[in-house]
LUMNULO-798603 format. One record per residue (C-alpha): residue in one letter; z, x, y. Coordinates in Angstrom, 2 decimals. Example, Ala and Ser with C-alpha at 12.3 -4.5 7.8 and 13.67 -1.06 7.14 Angstrom:
2
 residu      up    east   north
      a    7.80   12.30   -4.50
      s    7.14   13.67   -1.06
//
This chain:
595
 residu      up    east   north
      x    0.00    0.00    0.00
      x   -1.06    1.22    3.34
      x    1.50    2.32    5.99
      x    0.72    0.42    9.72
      x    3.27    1.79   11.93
      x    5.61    4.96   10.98
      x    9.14    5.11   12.92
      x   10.61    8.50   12.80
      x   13.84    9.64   14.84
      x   13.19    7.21   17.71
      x   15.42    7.71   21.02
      x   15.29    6.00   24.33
      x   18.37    5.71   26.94
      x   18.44    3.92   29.98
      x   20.95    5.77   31.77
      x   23.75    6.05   29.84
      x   23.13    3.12   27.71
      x   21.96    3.92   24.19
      x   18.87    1.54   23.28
      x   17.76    3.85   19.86
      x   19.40    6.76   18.46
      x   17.15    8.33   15.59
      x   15.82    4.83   14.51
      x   13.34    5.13   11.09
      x   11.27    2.87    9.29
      x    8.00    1.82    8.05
      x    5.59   -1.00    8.31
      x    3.29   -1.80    5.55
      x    1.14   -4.20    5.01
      x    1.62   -7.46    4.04
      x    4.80   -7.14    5.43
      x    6.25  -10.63    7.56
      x    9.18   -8.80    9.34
      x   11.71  -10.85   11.80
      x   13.37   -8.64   14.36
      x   16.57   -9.79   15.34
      x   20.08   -8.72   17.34
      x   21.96   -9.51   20.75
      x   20.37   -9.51   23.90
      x   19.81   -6.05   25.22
      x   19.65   -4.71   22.22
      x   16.29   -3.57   22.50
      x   13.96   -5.87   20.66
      x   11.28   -6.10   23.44
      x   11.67   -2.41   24.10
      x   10.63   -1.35   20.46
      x    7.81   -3.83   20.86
      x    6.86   -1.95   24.39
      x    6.99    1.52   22.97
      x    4.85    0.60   20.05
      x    2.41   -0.82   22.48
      x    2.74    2.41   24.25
      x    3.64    0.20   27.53
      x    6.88    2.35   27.91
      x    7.78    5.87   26.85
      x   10.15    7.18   24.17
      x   12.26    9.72   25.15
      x   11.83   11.44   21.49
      x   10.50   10.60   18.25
      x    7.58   10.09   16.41
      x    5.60    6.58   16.49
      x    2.69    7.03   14.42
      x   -0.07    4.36   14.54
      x   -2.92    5.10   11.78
      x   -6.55    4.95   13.49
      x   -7.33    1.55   10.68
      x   -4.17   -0.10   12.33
      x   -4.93   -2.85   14.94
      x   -1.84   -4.12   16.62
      x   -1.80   -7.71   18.41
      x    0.86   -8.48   20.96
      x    1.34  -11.67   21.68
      x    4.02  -10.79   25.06
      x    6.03  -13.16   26.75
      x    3.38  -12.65   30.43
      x    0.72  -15.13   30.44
      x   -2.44  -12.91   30.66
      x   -4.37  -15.66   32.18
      x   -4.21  -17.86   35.53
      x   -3.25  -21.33   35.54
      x   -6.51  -22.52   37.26
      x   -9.17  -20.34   34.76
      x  -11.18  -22.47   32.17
      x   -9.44  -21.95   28.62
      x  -12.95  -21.04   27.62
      x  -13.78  -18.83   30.23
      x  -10.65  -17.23   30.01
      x  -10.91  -16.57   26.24
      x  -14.44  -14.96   26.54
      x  -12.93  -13.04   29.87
      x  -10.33  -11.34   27.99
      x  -11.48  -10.92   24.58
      x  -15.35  -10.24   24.87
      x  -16.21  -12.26   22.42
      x  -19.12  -14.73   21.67
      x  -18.28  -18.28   22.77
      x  -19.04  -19.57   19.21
      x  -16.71  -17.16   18.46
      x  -13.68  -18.42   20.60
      x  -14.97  -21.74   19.55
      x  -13.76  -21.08   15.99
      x  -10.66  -19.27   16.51
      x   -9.57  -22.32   18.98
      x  -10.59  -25.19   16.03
      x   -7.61  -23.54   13.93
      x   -4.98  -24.35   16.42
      x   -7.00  -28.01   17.18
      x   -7.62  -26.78   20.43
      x  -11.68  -28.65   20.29
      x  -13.93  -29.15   23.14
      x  -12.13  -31.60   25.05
      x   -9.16  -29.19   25.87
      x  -11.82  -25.83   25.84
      x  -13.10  -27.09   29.47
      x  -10.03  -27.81   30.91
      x   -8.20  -25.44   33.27
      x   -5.15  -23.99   31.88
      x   -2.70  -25.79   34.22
      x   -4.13  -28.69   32.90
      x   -2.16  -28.30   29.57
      x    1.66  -28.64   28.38
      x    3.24  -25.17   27.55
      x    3.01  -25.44   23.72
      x   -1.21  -25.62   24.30
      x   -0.93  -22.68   26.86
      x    1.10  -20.49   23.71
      x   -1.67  -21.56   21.24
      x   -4.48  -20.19   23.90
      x   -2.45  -16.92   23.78
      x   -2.07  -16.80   19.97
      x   -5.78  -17.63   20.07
      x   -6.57  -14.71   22.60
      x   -4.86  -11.92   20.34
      x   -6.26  -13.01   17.00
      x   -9.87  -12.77   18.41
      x   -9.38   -8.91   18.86
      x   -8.73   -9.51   14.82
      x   -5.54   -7.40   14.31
      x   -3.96   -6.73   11.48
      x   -0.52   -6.22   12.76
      x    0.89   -9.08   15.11
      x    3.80   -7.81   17.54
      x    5.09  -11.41   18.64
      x    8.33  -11.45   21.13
      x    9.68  -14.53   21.01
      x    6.52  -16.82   20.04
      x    8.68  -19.93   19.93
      x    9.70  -19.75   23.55
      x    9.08  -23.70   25.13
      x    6.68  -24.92   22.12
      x    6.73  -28.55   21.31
      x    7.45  -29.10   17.56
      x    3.67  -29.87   16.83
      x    2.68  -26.56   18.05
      x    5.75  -24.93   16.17
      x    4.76  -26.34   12.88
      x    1.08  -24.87   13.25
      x    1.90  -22.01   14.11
      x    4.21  -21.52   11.22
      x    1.59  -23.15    8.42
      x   -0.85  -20.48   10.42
      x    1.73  -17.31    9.86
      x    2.32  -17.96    6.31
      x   -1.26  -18.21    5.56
      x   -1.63  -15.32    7.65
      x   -3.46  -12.18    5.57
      x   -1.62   -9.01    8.32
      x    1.16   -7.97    8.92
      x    3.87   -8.95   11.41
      x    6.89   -8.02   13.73
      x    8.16  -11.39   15.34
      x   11.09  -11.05   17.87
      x   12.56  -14.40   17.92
      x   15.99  -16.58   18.13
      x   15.05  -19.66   16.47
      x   16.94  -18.92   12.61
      x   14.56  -21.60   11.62
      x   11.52  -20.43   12.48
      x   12.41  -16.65   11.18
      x   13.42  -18.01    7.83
      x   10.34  -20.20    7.31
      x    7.93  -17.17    8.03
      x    9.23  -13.81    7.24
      x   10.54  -12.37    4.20
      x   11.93   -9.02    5.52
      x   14.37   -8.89    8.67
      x   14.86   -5.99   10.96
      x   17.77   -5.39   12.95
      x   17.95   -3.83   16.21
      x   21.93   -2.70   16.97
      x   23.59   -0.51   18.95
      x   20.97    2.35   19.04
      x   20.02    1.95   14.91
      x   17.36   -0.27   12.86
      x   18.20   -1.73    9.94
      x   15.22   -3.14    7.67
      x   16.15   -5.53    4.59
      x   14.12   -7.25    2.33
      x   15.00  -10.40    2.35
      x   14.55  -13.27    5.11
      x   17.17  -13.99    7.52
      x   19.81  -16.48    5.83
      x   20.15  -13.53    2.96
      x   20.23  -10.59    5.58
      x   23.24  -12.50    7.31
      x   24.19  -12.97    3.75
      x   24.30   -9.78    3.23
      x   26.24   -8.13    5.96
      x   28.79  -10.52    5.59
      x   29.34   -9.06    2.28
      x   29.07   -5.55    3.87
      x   31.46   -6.67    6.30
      x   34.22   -8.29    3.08
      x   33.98   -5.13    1.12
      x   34.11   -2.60    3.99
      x   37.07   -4.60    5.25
      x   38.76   -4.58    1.82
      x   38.10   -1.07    1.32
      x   39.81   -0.20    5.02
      x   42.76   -1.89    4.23
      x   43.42   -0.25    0.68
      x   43.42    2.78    2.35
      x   45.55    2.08    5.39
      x   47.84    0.71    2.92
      x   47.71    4.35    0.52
      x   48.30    5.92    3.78
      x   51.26    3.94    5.16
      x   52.66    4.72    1.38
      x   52.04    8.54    1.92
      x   53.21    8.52    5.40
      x   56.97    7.02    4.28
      x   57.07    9.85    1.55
      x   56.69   12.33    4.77
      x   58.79   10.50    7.05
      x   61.61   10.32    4.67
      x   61.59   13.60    3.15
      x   59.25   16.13    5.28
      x   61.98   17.99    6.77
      x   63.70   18.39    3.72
      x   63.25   22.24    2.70
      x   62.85   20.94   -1.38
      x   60.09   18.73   -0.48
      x   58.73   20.30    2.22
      x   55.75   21.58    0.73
      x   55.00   17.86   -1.09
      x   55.11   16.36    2.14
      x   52.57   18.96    3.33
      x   50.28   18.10    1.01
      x   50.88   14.28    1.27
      x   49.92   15.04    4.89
      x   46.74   16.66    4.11
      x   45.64   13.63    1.76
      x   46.22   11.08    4.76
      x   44.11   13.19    6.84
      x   41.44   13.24    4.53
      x   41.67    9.60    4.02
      x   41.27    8.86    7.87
      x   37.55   10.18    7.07
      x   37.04    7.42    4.92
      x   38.00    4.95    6.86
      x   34.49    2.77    7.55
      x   34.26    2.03   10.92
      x   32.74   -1.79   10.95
      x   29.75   -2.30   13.18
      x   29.72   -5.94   13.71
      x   31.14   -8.31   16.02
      x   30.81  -11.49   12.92
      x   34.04  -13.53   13.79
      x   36.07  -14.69   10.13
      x   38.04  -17.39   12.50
      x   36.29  -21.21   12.90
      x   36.23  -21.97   16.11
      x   38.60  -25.15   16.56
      x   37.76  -28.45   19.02
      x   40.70  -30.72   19.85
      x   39.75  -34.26   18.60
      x   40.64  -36.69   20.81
      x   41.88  -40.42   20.30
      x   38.84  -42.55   18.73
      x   36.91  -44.95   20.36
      x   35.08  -46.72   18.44
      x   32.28  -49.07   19.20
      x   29.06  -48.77   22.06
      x   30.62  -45.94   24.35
      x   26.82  -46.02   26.59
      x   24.29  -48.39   27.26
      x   21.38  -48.53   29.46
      x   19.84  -51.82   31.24
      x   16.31  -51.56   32.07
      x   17.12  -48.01   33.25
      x   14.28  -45.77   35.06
      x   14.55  -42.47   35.94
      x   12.75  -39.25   37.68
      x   12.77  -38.14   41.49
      x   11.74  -40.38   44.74
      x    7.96  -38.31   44.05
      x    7.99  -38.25   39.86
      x    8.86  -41.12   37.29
      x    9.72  -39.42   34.43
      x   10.76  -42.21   32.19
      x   11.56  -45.93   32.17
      x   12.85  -49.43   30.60
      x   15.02  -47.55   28.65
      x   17.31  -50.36   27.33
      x   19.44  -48.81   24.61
      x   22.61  -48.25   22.92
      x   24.74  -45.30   21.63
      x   28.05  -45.56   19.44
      x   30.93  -43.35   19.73
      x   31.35  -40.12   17.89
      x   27.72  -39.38   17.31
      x   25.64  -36.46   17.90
      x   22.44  -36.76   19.43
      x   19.46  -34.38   20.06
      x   17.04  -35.18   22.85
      x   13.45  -33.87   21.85
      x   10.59  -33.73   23.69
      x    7.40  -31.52   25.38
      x    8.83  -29.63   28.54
      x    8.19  -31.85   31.27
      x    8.61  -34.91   29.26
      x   12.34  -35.62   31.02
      x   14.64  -34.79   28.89
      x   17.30  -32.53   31.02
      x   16.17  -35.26   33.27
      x   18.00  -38.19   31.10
      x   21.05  -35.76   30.87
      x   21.42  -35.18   34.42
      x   20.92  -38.85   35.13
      x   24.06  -40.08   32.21
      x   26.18  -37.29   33.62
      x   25.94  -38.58   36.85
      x   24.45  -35.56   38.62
      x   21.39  -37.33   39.55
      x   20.97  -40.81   41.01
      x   18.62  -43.46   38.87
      x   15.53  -44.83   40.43
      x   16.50  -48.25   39.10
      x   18.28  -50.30   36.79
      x   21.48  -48.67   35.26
      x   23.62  -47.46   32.70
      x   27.44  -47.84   31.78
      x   29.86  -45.85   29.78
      x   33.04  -47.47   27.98
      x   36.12  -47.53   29.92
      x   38.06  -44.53   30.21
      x   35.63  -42.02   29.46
      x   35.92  -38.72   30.58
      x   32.71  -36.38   30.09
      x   31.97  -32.78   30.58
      x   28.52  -31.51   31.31
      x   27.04  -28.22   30.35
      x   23.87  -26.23   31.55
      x   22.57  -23.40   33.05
      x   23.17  -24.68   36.87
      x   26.77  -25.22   36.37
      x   26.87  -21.40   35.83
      x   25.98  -20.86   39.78
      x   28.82  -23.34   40.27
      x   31.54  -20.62   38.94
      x   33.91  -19.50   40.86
      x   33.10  -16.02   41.58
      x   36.85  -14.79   42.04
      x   38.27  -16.30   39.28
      x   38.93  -14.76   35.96
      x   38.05  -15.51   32.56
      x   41.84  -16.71   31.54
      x   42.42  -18.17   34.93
      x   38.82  -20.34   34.27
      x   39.90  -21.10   30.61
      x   43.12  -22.22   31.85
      x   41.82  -24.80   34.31
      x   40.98  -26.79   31.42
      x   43.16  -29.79   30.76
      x   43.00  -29.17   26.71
      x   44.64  -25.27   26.76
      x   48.09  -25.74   26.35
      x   48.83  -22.46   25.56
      x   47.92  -18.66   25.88
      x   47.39  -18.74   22.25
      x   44.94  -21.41   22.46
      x   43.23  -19.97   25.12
      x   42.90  -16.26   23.95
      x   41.46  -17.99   20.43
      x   38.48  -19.94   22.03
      x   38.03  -16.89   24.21
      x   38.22  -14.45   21.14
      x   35.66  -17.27   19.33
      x   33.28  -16.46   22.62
      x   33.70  -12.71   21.85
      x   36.42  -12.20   24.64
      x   38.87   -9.83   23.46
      x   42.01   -9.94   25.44
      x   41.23   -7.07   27.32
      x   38.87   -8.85   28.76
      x   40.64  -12.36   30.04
      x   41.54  -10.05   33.49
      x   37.61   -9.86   34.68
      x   36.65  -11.76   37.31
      x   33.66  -13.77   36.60
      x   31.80  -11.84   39.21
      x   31.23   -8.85   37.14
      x   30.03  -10.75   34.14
      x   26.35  -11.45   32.96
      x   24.50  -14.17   32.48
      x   25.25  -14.59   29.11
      x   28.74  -13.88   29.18
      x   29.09  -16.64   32.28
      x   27.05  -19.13   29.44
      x   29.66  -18.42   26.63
      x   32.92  -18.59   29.22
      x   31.47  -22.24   30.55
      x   31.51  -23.26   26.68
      x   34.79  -22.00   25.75
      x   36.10  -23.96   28.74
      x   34.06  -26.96   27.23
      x   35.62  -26.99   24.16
      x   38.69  -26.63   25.22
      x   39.27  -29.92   27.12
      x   40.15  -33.47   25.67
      x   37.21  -35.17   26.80
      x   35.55  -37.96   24.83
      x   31.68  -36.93   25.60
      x   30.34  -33.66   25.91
      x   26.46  -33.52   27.59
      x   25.12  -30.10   26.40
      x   21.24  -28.75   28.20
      x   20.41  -25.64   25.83
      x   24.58  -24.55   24.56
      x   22.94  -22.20   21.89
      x   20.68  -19.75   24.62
      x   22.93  -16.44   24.79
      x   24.48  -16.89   21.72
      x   23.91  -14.70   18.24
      x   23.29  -16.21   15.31
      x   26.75  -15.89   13.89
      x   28.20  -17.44   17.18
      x   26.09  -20.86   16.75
      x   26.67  -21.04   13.45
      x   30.75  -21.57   14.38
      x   29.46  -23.32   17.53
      x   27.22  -26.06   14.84
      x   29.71  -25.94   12.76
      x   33.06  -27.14   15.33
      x   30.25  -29.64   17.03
      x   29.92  -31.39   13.74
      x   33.29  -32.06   12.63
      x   34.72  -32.55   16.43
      x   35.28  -36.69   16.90
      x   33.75  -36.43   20.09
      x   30.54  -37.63   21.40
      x   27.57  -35.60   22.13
      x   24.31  -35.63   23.41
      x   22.47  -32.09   23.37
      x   19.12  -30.45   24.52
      x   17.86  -27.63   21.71
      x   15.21  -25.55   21.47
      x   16.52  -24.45   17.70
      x   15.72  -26.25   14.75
      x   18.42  -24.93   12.90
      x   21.32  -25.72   15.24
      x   19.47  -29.65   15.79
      x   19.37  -29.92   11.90
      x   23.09  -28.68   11.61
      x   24.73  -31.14   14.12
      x   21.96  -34.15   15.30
      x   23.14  -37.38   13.39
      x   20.19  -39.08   15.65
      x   17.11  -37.81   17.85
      x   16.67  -39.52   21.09
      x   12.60  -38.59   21.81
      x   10.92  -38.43   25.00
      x    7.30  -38.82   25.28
      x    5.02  -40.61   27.67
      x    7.36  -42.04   30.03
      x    8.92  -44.04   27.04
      x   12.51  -43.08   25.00
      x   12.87  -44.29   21.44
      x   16.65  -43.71   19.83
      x   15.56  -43.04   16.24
      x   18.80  -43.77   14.24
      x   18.08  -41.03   11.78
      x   18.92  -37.13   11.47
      x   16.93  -34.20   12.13
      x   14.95  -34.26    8.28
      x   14.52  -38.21    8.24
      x   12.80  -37.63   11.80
      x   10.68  -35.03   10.65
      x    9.38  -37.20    7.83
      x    8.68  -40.00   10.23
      x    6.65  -37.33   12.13
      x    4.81  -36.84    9.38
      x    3.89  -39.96    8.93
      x    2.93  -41.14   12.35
      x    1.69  -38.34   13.49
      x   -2.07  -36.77   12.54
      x   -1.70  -33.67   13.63
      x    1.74  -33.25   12.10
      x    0.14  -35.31    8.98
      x   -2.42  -32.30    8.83
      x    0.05  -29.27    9.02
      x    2.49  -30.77    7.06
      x    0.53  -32.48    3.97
      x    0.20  -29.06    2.00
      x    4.32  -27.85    2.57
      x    4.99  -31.71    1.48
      x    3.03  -31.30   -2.04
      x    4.31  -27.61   -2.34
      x    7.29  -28.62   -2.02
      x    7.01  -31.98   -4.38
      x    6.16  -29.92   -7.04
      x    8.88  -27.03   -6.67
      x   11.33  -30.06   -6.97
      x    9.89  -31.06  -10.18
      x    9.54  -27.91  -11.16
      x   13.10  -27.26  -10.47
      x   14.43  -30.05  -11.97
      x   12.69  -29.53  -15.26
      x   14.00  -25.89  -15.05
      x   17.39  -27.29  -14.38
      x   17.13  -29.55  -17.45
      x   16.41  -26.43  -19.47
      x   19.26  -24.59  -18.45
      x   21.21  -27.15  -19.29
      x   20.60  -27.47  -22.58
      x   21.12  -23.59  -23.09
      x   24.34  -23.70  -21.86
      x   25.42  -26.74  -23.21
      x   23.97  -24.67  -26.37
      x   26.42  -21.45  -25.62
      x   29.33  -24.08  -25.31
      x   28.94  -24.95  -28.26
      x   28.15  -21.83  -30.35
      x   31.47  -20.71  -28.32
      x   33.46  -23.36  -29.63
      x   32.41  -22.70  -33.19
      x   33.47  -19.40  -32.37
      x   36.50  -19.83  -30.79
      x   37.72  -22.61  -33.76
      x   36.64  -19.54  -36.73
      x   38.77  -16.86  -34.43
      x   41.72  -19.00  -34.68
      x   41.98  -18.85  -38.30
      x   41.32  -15.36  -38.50
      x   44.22  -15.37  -36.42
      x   46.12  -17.67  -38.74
      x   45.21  -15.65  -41.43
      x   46.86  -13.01  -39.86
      x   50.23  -13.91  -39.81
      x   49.98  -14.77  -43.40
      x   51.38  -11.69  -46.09
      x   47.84  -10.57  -46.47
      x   46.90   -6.98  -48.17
      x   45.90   -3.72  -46.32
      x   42.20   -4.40  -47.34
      x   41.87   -7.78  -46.60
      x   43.52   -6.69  -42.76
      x   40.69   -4.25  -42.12
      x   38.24   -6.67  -43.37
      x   39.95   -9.23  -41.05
      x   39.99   -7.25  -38.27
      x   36.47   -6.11  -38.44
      x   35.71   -9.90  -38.21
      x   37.87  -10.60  -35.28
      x   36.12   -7.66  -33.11
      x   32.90   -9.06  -33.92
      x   33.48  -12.86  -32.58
      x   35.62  -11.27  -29.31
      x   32.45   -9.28  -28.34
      x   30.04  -12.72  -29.30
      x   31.93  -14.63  -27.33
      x   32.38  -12.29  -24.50
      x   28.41  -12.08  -24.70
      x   28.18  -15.60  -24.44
      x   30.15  -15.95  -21.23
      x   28.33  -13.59  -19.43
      x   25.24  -15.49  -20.72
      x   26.91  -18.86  -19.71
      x   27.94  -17.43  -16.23
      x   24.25  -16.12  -15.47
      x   22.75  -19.50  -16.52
      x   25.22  -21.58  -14.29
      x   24.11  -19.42  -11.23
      x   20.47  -19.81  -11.82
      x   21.69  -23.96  -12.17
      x   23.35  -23.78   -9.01
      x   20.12  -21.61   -7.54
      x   18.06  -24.41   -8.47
      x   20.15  -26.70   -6.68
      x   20.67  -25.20   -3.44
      x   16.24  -24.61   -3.91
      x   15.90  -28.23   -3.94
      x   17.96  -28.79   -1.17
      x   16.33  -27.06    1.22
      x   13.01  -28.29    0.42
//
């Protein structure tokens, strides 16, 4: 298999800040690699020094003359009032028959082709851009963060597209989802190293979880032989008899310091707790011939609906279509144009987006902020949720004006969660959060009793926590009563283009249930099988045993216990055998499950 792209003692600094430090690795092809790690990391920058855009301070990036890299950046490289045609002929120099085809695969057809760019929502302008790179026919994709403000139709093409796709690709993205449903490899970019795994993202996290137990484990066995040594020297080093001993005890806790592992992650083991507050059950908002938008834009209208209490719904829609809109409207932070709305009695609500980020008191510190908020009790309380945020306590004495954007996102939903408020209105919580962070974040969301409505970008945290999908297309809201899979399916069906992407997965994945299931049935059997021989075993090992403790000669004992060692190592085979079998049952399970 060929090598692409060879990675070889990579090192770049800004400043003092560490981006690589001797990062190595190869891409092959065939490969479908997703890059992931925290902001800053240096995702983007890898992607840039590939691309030879930005220099390496030292290090070896070797680029075969037969590899052809596509990068699909986050820039537009066209203007908003160029022909989509035009533009693709402009940049690429190819034929317009050409461009033609390349467009049909993304059902961009003749209608949208003379249209100026501006013309068209943002997930059209990403598949012109997708388009544009695949016409210089690559066979390496670079693609930093593809997923960025595309509407689920375009998401789902371009996913059937990249698992059809015949190169190889590096795809920088956030969305778990979209990462596990195209790429089998992941690499991770983390303070200054890369680390490449094969397997996609749900077993790399997986995986250094696992990393993280045993590294843990293997810390605290030694701290533990150390503490042990250190008594011995404490209790007898300055005795002249034991002097010597204690010398050498010494020595061996010195040694052991060097195999201490230090733990390079920042994956939290607590769950990140959300006060429930008293229920309410019943309609807690409904709408009467509502309409909303600005005195220039209607953005949507008769919305007469009804939510209960204690759900959690995800608004979906195209950018544009109105749906921070809606939320700013129910929170009260922008007027209606007509009609109205009511919430039950007594309901207190807390809003979250970016804006309420430039709202922060700039003087104020972290624990002050965090203690503002009618839910923390105590400093315990407080320096959990802020510890859940990645706040150690060191940090509680910053004032917010030295922190980033992210960190102001993460202190605004600490302070969120810790109130006793019956709604909570979230516009895009998961954006500055890590993978391991929104995972907590889903998973306190879900259980809370409280009511939320929420604006995501990320399939996986809208399948985790949506109970129902409020959708927002053509001036029109429909409250499907149905989770995150069930709305999918409707998709599906009442949708062509969605029909036409998703028809193929559908069968595929029809037949891997069946296929599954009869594999399931199979296993079954066999073990049901082992149980059996085992208990045959078991019941002729029990008289052997009872034979035993009978007056039995010398000859008949050696015969005996010849026996016995024979059925102890059949039946410890056939445990092993039964244990193997029940994970590939459970395997088979989980398999079906996700499809």
């Amino acid at each position: 298999m060929d090598v692409l792209l060879q990675i070889k003692n990579l090192c770049k600094m800004y400043g003092t800040s560490v981006i690589f430090n001797n990062a190595s690795f190869n891409i092959n092809e065939k490969q479908k690699i997703g890059v992931v790690g925290k902001n800053g990391a240096g995702k983007s920058t890898l992607f840039k020094i590939i691309t030879g855009k930005e220099e390496k301070d030292s290090g070896l990036v070797n680029i075969p003359s037969y590899t052809k890299i596509g990068y699909l950046e986050q820039y537009d490289p066209f203007s908003q009032d160029e022909i989509v045609i035009e533009f693709l002929q402009r940049y690429t120099k190819q034929e317009k028959w050409k461009c033609e085809k390349q467009a049909g695969q993304f059902n961009i057809k003749k209608d949208k082709l003379e249209k100026e760019i501006r013309e068209l929502s943002g997930g059209y302008q990403m598949r012109i851009k997708l388009i544009a790179m695949l016409l210089f026919e690559p066979n390496l994709l670079l693609l930093d963060e593809p997923t960025n403000y595309l509407d689920l139709n375009t998401l789902i093409l371009l996913e059937k597209f990249l698992k059809n796709c015949r190169a190889s690709f590096l795809i920088i993205s956030h969305d778990r989802e979209f990462l596990k449903n195209t790429c089998n490899i992941t690499l991770e970019v983390d303070r200054g190293e890369t680390t490449l795994y094969k397997g996609d993202i749900e077993e790399y996290l997986e995986y250094k979880n696992k990393k993280i137990d045993t590294e843990t484990k293997q810390n605290t066995k030694i701290e533990r032989k150390q503490k042990h040594l250190q008594k011995f020297v404490d209790r007898f080093g300055a005795k002249a008899t034991l002097a010597k001993s204690a010398k050498s005890k010494e020595k061996q806790i010195n040694k052991l310091e060097k195999d201490i592992v230090k733990i390079k992650s920042d994956f939290k083991k607590v769950k990140i707790n959300i006060p429930n507050i008293e229920e309410k059950k019943g309609v807690i908002l409904k709408t009467f011939d509502l309409k909303i938008g600005y005195k220039d834009k209607e953005v949507a209208n008769n919305i007469n609906l009804e939510f209960n209490s204690g759900k959690k719904i995800a608004i979906l829609g195209e950018n544009g279509e109105g749906k921070s809109t809606f939320l700013k409207t129910i929170s009260n932070r922008l007027e209606n144009l007509s009609g109205k709305y009511k919430w039950k009695n007594n309901i207190n609500i807390d809003y979250y987006s970016e804006d309420i980020l430039k709202e922060l008191n700039e003087k104020e510190t972290i624990e002050t902020y965090l203690k503002s908020f009618s839910g923390a009790i105590n400093k315990g309380e407080i320096y959990k949720m802020a510890s859940n945020f990645l706040f150690e306590e060191d940090d509680l004495g910053k004032p917010v004006s030295i922190l980033s954007g992210g960190e102001r996102a993460r202190l605004c939903l600490a302070g969120l969660l810790l109130t006793k408020n019956e709604v909570l209105l979230l516009d895009e919580p998961t954006n500055h959060l890590d993978f391991e962070t929104e995972d907590l974040l889903s998973s306190a969301l879900k259980k809370c009793n409280k009511t939320i409505f929420f604006i995501s970008h990320d399939r996986y945290f809208i399948r985790e926590l949506a109970t129902n999908i409020l959708e927002i297309k053509n001036k029109k809201i429909v409250h499907h009563k149905r989770n995150y899979e069930d709305y999918l399916y409707f998709l599906k069906l009442n949708s062509k283009e969605v029909k036409n992407i998703n028809e193929d997965n559908y069968k595929e994945n029809k037949i891997k249930k069946v296929n599954n299931n009869q594999k399931t049935r199979e296993y079954t059997k066999e073990r049901s099988k082992i149980e059996n021989e085992n208990k045959k075993l078991q019941e002729e090992k029990d008289k052997i045993l009872m034979e035993f403790a009978k007056n039995i000669s010398k000859e008949e004992t050696v015969k005996l216990s010849k026996k016995l060692n024979e059925l102890e190592k059949e039946l410890q085979k056939n445990e092993e055998n039964w244990l193997k079998i029940e994970e590939k049952i459970e395997k088979l399970k989980n398999n079906n499950i996700d499809n």
